[in-house]
N, C-alpha and C positions, 0 to 999 in steps of 0.2 A: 607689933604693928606691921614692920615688915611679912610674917610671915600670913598674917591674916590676909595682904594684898597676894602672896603669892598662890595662898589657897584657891583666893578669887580670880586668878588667873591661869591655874595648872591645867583648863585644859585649853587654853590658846598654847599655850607652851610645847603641850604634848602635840597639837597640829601642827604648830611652826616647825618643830624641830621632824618630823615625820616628812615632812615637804622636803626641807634640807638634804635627809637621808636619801630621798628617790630622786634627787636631780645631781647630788653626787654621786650614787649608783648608775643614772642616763650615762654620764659624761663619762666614766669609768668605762663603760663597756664602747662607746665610740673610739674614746683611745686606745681600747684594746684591738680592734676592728681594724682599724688604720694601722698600728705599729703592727699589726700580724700582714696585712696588705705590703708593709714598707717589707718584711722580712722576706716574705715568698711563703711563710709555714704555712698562711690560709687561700691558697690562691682562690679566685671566684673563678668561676665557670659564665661564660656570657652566652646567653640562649638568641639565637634567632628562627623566627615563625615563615615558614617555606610552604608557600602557597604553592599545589599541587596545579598541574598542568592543565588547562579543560581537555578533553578528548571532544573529537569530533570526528564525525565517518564521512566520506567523501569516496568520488568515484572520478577516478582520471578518462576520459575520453577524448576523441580528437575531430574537429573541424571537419563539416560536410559543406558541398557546393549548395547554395540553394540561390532562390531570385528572391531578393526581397520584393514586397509587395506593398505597395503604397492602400493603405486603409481610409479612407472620407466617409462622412454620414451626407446623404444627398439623399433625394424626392424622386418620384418618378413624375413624369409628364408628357400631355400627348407632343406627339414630333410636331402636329401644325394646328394651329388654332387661328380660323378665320370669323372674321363676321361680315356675313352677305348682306349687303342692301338694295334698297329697292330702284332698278335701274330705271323703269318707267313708271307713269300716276296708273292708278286704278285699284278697283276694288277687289281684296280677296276676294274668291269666289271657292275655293278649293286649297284642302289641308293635304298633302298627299305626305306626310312622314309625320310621326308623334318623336316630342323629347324622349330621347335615348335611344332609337331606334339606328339600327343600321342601315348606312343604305349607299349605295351603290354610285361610281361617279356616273353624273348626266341623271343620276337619280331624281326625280321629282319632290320638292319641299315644299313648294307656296304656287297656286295660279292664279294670276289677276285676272279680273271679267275682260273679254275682248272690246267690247263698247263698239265703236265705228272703226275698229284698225284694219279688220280684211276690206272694207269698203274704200279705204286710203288708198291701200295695196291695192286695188285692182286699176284705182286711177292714177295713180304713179305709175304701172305697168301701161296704160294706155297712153300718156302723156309720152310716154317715153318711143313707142310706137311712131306716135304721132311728129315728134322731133327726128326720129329717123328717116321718115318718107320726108320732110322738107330738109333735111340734109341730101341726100341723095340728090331731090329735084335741084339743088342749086349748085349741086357737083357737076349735073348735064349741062345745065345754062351757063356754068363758068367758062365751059372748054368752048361755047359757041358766042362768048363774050358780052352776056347777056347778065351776067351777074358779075359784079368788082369781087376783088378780094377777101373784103371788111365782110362785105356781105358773107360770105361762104362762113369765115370766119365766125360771127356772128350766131350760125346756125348749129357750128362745131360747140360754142360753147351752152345754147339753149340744150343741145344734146345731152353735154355732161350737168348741166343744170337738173335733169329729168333723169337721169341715171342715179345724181345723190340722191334726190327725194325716193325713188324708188327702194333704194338701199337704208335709208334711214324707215321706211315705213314698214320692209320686211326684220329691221332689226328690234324697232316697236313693236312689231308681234312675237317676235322670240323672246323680247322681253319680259313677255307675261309671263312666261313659267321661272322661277326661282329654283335654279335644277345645283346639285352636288358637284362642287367643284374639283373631287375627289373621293377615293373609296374613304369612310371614315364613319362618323356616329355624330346625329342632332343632338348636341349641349341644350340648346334653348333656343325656343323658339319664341318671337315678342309680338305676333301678331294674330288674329283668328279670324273663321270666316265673318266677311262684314266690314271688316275694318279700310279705311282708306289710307292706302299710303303715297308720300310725295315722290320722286327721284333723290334718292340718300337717305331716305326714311330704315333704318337699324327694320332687319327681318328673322334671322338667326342665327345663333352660334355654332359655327360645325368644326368640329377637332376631327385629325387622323390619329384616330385609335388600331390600324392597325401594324401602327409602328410606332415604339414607345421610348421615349430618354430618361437615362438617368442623368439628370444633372446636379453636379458638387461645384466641389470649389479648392481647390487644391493650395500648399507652399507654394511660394517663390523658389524653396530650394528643389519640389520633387515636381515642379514643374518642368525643368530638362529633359524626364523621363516618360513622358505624354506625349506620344507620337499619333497624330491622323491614320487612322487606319489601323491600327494597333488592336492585337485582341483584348480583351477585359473582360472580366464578371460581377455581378449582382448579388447583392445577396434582401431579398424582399421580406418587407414586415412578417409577411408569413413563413418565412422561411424556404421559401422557392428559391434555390438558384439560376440563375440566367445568362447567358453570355454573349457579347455583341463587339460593334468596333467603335472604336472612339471615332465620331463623325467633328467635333467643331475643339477648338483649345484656344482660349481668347490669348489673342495678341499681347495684350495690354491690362497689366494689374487693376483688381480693385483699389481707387483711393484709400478710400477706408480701412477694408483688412488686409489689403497687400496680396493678397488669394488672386488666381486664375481660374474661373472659372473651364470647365469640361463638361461634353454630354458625351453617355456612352448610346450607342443607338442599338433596340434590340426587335425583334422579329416580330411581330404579333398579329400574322395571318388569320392565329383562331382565334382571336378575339379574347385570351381565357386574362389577360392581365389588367390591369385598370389602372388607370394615370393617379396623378395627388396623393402617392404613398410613399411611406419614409423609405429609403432602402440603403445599403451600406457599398460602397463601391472599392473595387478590387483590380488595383492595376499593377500590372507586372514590372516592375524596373530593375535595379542591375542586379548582377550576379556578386555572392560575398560568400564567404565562406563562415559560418555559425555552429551552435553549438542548440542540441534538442534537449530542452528540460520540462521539468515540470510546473506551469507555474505559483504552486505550491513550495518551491524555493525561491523568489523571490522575495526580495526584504526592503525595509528602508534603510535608510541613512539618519543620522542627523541633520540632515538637511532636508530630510521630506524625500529624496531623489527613492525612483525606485528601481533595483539593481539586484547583485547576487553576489556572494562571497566564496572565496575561492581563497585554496592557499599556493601564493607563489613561489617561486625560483630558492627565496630565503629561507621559505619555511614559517613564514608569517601570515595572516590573515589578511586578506586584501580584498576589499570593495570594489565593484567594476559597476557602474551604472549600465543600468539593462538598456540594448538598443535592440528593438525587437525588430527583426527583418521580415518574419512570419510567424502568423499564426496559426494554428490545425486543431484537430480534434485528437492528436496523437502529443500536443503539447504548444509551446513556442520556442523560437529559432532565434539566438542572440548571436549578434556582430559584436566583434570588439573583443572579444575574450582572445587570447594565446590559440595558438592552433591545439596544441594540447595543453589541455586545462584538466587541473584537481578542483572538483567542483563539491563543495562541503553542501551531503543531503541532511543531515540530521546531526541539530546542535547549533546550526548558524546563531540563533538567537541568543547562547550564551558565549558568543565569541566576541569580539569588540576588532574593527579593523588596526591593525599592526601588532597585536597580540600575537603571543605565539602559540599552539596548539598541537597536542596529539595527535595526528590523522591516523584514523582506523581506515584500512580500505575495504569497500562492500565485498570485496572478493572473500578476504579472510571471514568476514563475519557470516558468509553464507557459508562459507566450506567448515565451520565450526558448527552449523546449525543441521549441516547434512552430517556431519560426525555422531553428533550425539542425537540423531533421529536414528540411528543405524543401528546404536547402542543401545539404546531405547527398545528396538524392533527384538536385538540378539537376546536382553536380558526376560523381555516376557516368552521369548521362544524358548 
């Protein structure tokens, strides 16, 4: 009976005891492992993973004088913009200039109809005549005491009574012509033949176009550096350059953005520029000593800032936020750097600031590339 159950069990038997066998075999070889570790007979070798250096190539150069120059986006616009109204009543009668046209100071723009004004004018002239000979006559009868004081008096002021009318009825006729207040160009004009206008009735808009401002708006901190009269340049939507003097520099900040407003004032005899356009402004401020790269090595930060990498004094990678003094078409000009600075051209991107790095200098890596052009040239010769 016994062996019948064992039959029915010989093969749990043969796995339980097979289990046994390979977990006293495990335990076997860790105590061997240990007591050969406790002996010295097995020592371990302990490995460490040695991260190789990044290389980077860099070019040592040293600080040049330059002016930094204050960069603003500003408008162009005319230097004066007037609007003429109508000094006396009457009726246009005469267009003498079309919108946009140039024209001349004292130039002709608008003339009203004369009506009865030379007709005023001749009898204000004669009134006046007339007040003169009975001034006179009571100047002779004063001195033979034929006329009191008051009286003379009296005729002293009908004098200049006839003298204003006169001057008021010659200045009603000057009034009819609406002439240019200055050399400059018709904006718009708001009236045409026919029309009646009152005294202060709006006639045209005339701007001096032949002198043009850029006006910006500048910091609070590089406002110090905006002098009246100062040279400065332009740089216009189209790409014209231009150069003039700074004519105005507000006193007193905007509320709002804290900016000082600036016009630079520029020449425009020929007429060849036009107001109400974007244009970039360019003024000189102090002297700093920078560094000319390309801005193709600048990079960011972590923080968005955007700067250049360079390795310092340690031997480390160091981030210097870019302060750009100037700009050019030969690169831009940074403040702030070491008078002599190792300025990493290639590789910045896998360097990380306070890392430390291989520097290759550009010197070596051209004087390796002239070696083996040379080698090159000897071996097909």
């Amino acid at each position: 009976m016994n062996l019948g159950k064992l039959e029915q069990h010989r093969s749990w038997l043969y796995s339980g005891g097979i289990a046994i066998l390979i977990v006293i075999w495990l335990a076997s070889g860790q105590l061997r492992d240990s007591g050969a570790s406790a002996d010295g007979q097995f020592p371990t070798v302990a490995t460490r993973s040695v991260t190789p250096q990044s290389k980077v190539r860099v070019r040592t150069q040293n600080a040049e004088e330059v002016v930094r120059t204050i960069v603003v986006n500003g408008k162009t616009a005319a230097a004066r913009v007037v609007e003429l109204s109508a000094e006396t009543d009457g009726r246009v009668e005469f267009i003498g200039a079309e919108r946009g046209a140039n024209v001349d100071q004292n130039g002709l723009i608008v003339r009203l109809d004369e009506r009865d004004r030379k007709a005023r004018l001749a009898q204000a002239e004669a009134i006046v005549k007339q007040r003169e000979v009975e001034y006179e006559g009571r100047v002779k009868l004063k001195s033979d005491s034929y006329v009191s004081e008051a009286q003379l008096q009296e005729a002293v002021a009908q004098l200049e009574a006839a003298k204003t009318e006169l001057t008021r009825a010659r200045l009603d006729l000057e009034y009819m012509a609406v002439r240019a207040p200055f050399d400059g160009a018709l904006q718009a004009r708001m009236v045409e033949v026919g029309d009646f206008v009152k005294q202060g009735d709006p006639i045209a808009s005339f701007v001096d176009n032949r002198t043009i401002i850029v006006a910006a708006a500048i910091s609070e901190f590089d406002a110090r550096y905006v002098v009246i009269g100062k040279s400065a340049e332009a740089k216009l939507a189209t790409g014209e350059r231009v150069r003039g003097k700074i004519r105005y520099v507000a006193p007193v900040a905007d509320e709002a953005t804290r900016t000082f407003a600036v016009e630079l004032e520029i020449d425009n005899s020929a007429g060849t520029l036009r107001a109400g356009g974007t244009a970039e402004l360019y003024i000189p401020a102090e002297t700093v000593f920078a560094h000319r790269v390309s801005p193709s090595l600048l990079t960011l930060d972590d923080a968005g800032n955007v700067g250049i990498k360079i390795i310092n004094g340690d031997g480390r990678v160091e981030f210097v936020i870019a302060d750009i003094a100037l700009a050019s078409n030969d690169g831009v000009w940074l403040a702030g750097l070491p008078e002599t600075a190792t300025i990493i051209t290639v590789g910045q991107g896998f360097v990380s600031s306070g890392a430390t790095a291989e520097a290759i200098p550009e010197s070596d890596i051209e004087t390796a590339v002239a070696i083996k052009s040379v080698e090159a040239g000897d071996e097909a010769n």
